[in-house]
DSSP file (Angstrom, degrees, kcal/mol; ACC not computed):
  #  RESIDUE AA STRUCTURE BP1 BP2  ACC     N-H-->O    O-->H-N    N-H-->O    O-->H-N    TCO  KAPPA ALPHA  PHI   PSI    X-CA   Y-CA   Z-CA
    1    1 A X              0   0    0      0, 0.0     2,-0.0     0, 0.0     0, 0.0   0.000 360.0 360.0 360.0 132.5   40.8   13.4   12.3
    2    2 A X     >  -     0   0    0      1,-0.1     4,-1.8     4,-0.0     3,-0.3  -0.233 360.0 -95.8 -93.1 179.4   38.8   16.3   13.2
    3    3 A X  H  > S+     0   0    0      1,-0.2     4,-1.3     2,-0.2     5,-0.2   0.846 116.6  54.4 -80.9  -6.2   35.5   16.2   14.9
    4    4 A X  H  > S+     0   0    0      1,-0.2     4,-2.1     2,-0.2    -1,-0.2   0.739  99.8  62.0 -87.0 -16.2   33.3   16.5   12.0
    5    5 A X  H  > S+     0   0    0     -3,-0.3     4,-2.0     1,-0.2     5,-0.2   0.989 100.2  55.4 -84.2 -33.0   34.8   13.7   10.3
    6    6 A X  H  X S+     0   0    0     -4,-1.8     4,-1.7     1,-0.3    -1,-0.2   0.798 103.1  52.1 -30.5 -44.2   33.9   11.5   13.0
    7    7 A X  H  X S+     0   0    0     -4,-1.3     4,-2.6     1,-0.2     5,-0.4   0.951 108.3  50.3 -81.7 -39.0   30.6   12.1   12.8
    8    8 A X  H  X S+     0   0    0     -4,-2.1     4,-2.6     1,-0.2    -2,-0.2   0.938 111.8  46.0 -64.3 -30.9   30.6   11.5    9.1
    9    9 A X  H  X S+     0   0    0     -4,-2.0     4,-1.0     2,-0.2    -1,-0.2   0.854 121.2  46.6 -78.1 -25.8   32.4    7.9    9.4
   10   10 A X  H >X S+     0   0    0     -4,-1.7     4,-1.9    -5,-0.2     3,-0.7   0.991 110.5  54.6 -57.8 -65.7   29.4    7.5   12.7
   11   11 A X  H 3X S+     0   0    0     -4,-2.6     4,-2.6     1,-0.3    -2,-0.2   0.699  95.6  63.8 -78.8 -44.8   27.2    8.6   10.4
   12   12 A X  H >< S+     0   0    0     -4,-2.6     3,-1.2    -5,-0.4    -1,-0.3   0.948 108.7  44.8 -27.1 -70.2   27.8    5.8    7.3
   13   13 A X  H XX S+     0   0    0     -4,-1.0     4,-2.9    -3,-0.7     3,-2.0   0.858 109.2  52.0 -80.1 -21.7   26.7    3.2    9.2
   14   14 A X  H 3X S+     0   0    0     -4,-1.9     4,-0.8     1,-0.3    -1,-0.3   0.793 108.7  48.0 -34.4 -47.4   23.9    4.7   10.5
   15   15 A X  H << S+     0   0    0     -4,-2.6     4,-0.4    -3,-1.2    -1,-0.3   0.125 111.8  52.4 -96.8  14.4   22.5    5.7    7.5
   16   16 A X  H <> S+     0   0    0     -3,-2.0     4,-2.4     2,-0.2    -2,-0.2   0.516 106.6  51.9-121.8 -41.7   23.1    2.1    5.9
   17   17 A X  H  X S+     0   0    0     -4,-2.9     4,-2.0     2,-0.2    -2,-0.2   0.826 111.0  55.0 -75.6 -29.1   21.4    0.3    8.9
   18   18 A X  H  X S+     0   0    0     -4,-0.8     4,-1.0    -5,-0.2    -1,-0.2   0.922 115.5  34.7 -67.1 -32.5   18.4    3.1    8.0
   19   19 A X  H  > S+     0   0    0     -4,-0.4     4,-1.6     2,-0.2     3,-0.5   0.933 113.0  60.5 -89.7 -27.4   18.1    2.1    4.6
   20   20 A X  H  X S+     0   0    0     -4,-2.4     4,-4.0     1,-0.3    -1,-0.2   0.823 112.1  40.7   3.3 -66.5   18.8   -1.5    5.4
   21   21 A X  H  X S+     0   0    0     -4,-2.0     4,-1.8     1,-0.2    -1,-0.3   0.739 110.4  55.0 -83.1 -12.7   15.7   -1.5    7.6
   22   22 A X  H  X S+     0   0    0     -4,-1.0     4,-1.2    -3,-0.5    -2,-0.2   0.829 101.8  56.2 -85.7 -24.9   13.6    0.4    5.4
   23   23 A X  H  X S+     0   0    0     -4,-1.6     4,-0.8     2,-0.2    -2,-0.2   0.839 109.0  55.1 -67.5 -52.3   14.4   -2.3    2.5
   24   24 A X  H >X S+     0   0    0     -4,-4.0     4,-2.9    -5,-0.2     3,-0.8   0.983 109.4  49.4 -34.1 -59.6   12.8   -5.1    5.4
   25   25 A X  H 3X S+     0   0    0     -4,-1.8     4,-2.1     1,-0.3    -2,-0.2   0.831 104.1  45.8 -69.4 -36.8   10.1   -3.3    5.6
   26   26 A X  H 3X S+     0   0    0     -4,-1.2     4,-1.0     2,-0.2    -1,-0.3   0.662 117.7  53.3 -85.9 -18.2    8.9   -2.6    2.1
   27   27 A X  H <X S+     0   0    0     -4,-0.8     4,-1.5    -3,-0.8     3,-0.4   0.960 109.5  46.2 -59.7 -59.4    9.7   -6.8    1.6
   28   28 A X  H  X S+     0   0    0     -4,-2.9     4,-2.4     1,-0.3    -2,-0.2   0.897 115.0  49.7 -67.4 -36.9    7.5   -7.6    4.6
   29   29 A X  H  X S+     0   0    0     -4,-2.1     4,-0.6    -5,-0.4    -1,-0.3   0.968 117.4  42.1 -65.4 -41.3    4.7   -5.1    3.0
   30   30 A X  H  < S+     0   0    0     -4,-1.0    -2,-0.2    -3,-0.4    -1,-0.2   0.709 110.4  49.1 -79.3 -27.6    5.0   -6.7   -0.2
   31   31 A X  H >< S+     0   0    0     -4,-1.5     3,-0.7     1,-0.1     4,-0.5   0.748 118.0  43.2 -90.4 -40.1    5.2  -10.2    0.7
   32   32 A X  H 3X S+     0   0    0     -4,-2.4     4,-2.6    -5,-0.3    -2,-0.2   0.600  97.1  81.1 -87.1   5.9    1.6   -9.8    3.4
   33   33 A X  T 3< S+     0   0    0     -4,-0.6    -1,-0.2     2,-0.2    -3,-0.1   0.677  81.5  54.6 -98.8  -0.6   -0.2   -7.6    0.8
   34   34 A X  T X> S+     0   0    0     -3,-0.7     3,-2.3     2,-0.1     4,-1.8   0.950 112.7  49.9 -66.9 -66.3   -1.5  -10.4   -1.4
   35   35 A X  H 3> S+     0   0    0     -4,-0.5     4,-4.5     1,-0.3    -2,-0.2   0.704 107.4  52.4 -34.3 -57.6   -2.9  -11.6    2.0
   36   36 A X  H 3< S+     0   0    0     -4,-2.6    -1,-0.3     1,-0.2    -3,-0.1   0.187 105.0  59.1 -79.2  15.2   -4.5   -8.1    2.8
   37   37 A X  H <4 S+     0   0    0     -3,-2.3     4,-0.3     2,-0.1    -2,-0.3   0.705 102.8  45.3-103.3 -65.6   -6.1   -8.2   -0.2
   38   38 A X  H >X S+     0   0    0     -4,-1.8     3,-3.3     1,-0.2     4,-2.1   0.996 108.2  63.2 -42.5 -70.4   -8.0  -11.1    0.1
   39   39 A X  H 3X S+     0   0    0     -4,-4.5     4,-1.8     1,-0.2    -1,-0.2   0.773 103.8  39.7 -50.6 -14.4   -8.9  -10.1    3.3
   40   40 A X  H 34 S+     0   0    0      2,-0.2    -1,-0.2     3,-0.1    19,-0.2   0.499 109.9  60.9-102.7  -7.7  -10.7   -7.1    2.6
   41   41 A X  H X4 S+     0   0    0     -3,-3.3     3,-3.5    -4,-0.3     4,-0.2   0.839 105.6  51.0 -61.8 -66.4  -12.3   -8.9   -0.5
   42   42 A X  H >< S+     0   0    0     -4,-2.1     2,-3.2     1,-0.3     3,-1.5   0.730 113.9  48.7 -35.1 -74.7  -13.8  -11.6    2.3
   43   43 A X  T 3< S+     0   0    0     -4,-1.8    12,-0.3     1,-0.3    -1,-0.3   0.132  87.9  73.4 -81.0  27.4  -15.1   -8.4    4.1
   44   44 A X  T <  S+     0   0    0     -3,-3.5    -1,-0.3    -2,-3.2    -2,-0.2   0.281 101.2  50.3-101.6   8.8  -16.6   -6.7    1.4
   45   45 A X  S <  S+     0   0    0     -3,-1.5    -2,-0.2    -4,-0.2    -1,-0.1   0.419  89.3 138.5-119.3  -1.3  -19.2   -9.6    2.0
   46   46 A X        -     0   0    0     -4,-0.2     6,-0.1     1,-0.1    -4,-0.0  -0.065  63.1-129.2 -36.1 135.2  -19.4   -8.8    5.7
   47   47 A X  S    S+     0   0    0      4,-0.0    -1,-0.1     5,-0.0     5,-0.1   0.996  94.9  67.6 -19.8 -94.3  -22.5   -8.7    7.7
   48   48 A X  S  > S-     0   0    0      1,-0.1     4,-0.7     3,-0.1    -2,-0.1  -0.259  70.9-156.0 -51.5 117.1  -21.8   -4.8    9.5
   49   49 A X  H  > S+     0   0    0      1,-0.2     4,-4.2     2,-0.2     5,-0.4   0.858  93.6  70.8 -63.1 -36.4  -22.1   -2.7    6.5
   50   50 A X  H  > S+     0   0    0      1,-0.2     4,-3.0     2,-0.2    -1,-0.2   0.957 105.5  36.7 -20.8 -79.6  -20.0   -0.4    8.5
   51   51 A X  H  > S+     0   0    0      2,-0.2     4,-2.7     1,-0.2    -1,-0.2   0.833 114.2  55.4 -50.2 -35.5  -17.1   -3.1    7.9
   52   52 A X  H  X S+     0   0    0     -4,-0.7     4,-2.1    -3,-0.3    -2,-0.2   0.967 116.3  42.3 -75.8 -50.4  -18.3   -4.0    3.7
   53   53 A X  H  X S+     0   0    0     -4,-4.2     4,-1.8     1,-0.2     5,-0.3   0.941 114.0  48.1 -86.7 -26.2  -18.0    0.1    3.1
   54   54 A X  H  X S+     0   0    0     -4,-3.0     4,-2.8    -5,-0.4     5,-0.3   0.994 114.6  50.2 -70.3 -54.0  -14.3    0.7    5.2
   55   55 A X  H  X S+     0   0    0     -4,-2.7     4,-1.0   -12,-0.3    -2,-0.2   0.763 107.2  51.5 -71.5  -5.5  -12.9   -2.5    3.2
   56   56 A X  H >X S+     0   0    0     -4,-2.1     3,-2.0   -13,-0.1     4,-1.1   0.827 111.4  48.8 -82.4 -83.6  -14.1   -0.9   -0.1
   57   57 A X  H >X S+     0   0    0     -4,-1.8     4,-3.2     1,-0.2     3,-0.7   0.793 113.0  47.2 -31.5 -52.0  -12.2    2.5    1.0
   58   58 A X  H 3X S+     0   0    0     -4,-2.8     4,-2.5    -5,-0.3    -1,-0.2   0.926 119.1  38.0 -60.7 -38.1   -9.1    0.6    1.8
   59   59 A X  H <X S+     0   0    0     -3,-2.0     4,-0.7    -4,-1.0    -1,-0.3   0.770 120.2  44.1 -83.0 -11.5   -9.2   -1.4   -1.4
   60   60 A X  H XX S+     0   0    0     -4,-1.1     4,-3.3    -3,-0.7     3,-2.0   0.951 112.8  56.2 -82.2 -52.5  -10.3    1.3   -3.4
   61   61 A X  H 3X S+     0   0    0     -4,-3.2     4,-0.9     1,-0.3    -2,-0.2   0.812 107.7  52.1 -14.8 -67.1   -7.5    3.3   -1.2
   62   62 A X  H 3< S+     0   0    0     -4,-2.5    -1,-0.3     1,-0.3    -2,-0.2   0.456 102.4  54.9 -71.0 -23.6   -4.9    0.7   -2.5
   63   63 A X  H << S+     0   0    0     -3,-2.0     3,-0.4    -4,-0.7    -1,-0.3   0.696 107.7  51.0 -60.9 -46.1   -5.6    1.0   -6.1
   64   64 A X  H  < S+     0   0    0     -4,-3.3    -2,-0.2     1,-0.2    -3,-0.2   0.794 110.8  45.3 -56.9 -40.8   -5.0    4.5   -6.1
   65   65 A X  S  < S+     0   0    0     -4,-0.9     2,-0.2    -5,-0.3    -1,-0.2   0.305  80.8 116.6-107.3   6.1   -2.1    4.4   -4.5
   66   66 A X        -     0   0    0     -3,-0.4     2,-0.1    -4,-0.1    -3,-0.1  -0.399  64.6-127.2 -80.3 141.4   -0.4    1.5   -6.5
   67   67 A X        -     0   0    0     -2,-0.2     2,-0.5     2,-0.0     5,-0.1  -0.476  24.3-128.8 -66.4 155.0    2.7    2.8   -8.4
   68   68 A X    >   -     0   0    0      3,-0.3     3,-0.8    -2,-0.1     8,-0.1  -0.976   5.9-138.5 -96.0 129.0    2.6    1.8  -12.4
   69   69 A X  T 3  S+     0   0    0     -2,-0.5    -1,-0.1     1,-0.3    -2,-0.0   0.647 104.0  46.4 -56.8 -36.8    5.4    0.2  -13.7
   70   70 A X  T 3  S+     0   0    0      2,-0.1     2,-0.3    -3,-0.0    -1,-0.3   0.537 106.9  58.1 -84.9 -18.2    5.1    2.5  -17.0
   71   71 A X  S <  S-     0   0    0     -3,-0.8     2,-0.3     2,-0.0    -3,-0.3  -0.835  85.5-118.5-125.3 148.1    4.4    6.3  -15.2
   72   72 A X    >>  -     0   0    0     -2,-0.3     3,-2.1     1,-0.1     4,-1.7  -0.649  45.5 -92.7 -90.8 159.2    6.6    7.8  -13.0
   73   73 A X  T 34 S+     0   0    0     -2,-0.3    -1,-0.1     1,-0.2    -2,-0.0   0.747 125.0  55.5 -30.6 -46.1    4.6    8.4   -9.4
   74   74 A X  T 34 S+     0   0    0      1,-0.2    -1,-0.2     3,-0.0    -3,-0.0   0.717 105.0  49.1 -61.0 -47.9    3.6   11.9  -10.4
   75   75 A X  T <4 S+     0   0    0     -3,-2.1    -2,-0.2     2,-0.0    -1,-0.2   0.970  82.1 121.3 -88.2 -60.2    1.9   10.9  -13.6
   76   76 A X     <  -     0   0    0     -4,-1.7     2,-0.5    -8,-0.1     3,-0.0   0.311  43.6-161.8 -31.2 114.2   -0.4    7.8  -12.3
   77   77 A X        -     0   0    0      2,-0.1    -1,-0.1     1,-0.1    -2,-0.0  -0.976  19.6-102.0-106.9 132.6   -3.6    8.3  -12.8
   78   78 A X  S    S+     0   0    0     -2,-0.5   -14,-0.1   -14,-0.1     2,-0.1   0.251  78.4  27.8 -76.2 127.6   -6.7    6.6  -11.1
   79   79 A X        +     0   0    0    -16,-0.2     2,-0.5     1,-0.1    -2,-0.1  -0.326  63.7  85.4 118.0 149.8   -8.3    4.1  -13.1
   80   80 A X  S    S+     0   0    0      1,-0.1    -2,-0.1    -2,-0.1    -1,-0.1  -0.279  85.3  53.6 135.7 -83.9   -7.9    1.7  -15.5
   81   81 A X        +     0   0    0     -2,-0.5     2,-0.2   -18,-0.1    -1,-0.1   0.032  65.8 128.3-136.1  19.0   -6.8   -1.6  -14.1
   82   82 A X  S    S-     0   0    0      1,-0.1     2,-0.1     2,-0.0    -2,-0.1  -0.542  72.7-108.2 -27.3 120.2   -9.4   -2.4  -11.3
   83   83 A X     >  -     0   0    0     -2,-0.2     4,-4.4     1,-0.1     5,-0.4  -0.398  26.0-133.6 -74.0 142.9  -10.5   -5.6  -12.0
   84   84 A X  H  > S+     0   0    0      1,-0.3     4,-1.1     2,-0.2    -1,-0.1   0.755 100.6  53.3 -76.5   2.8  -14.0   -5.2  -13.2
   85   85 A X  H  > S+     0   0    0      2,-0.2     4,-1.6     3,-0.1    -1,-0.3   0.835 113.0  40.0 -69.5 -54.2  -15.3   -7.7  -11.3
   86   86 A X  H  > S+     0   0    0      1,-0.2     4,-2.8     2,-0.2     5,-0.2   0.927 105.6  62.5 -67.7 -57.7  -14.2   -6.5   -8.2
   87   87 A X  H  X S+     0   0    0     -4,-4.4     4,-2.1     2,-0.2    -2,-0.2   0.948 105.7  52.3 -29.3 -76.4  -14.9   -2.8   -9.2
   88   88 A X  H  X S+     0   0    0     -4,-1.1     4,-4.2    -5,-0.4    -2,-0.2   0.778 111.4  54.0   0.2 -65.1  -19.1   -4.4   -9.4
   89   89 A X  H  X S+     0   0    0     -4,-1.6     4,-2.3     2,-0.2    -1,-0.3   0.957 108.7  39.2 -44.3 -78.0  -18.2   -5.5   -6.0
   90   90 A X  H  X S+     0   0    0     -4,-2.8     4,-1.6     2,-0.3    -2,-0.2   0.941 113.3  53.2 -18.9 -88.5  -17.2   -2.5   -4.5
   91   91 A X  H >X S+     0   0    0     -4,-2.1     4,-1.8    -5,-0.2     3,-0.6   0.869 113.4  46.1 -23.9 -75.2  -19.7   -0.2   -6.1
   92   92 A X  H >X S+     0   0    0     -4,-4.2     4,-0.8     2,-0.2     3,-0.8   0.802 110.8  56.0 -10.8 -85.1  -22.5   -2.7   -4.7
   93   93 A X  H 3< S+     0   0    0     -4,-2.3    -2,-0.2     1,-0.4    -1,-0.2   0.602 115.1  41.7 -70.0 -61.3  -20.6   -2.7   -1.2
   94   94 A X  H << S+     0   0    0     -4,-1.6    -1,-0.4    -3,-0.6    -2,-0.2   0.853 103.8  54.7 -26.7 -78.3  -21.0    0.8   -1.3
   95   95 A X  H << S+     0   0    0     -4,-1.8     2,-2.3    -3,-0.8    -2,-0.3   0.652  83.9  88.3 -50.6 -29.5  -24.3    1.8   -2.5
   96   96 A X     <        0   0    0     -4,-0.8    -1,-0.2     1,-0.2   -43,-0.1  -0.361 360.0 360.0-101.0  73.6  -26.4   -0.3    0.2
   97   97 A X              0   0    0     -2,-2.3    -1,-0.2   -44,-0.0    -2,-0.1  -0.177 360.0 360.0 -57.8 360.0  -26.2    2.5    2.3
């Protein structure tokens, strides 16, 4: 076995243990983001406005950036399926500037 085949049979598991850990991670993101959701509602009611208008970016952030099950990544467009309640919220959170 010559040396480049080595590296490819190194290389397998390597690249198995990357996607391996990258498959954790996007579990562990998926499983705390209910969590991180709530929190940054609570803190759209925060004292420091400072705090109310950075957790409206984030959530707004997070909306934006959720994939749709029906459009490929590319196609998603902004909008839509905010809840409108929350949307209110936000807006409010925002404006008392």
């Amino acid at each position: 076995m010559g040396q480049a085949g080595k590296r490819v049979h190194v290389r397998k598991p390597i690249d198995k243990r990357i996607e391996t850990a990258h498959k954790k991670g996007c579990l562990l993101l998926a499983k705390s983001l209910p969590t991180a959701i709530e929190r940054l509602t609570e803190l759209l009611d925060d004292e420091n406005r400072e705090t109310a208008r950075k957790a409206c970016v984030d959530l707004i952030k997070l909306e934006l950036t959720r994939p749709r099950p029906h459009e490929a990544p590319a196609e998603a467009e902004p909008g839509g399926s905010l809840d409108p309640q929350l949307a209110d919220r936000l807006l409010k959170a925002l404006a008392e500037e």
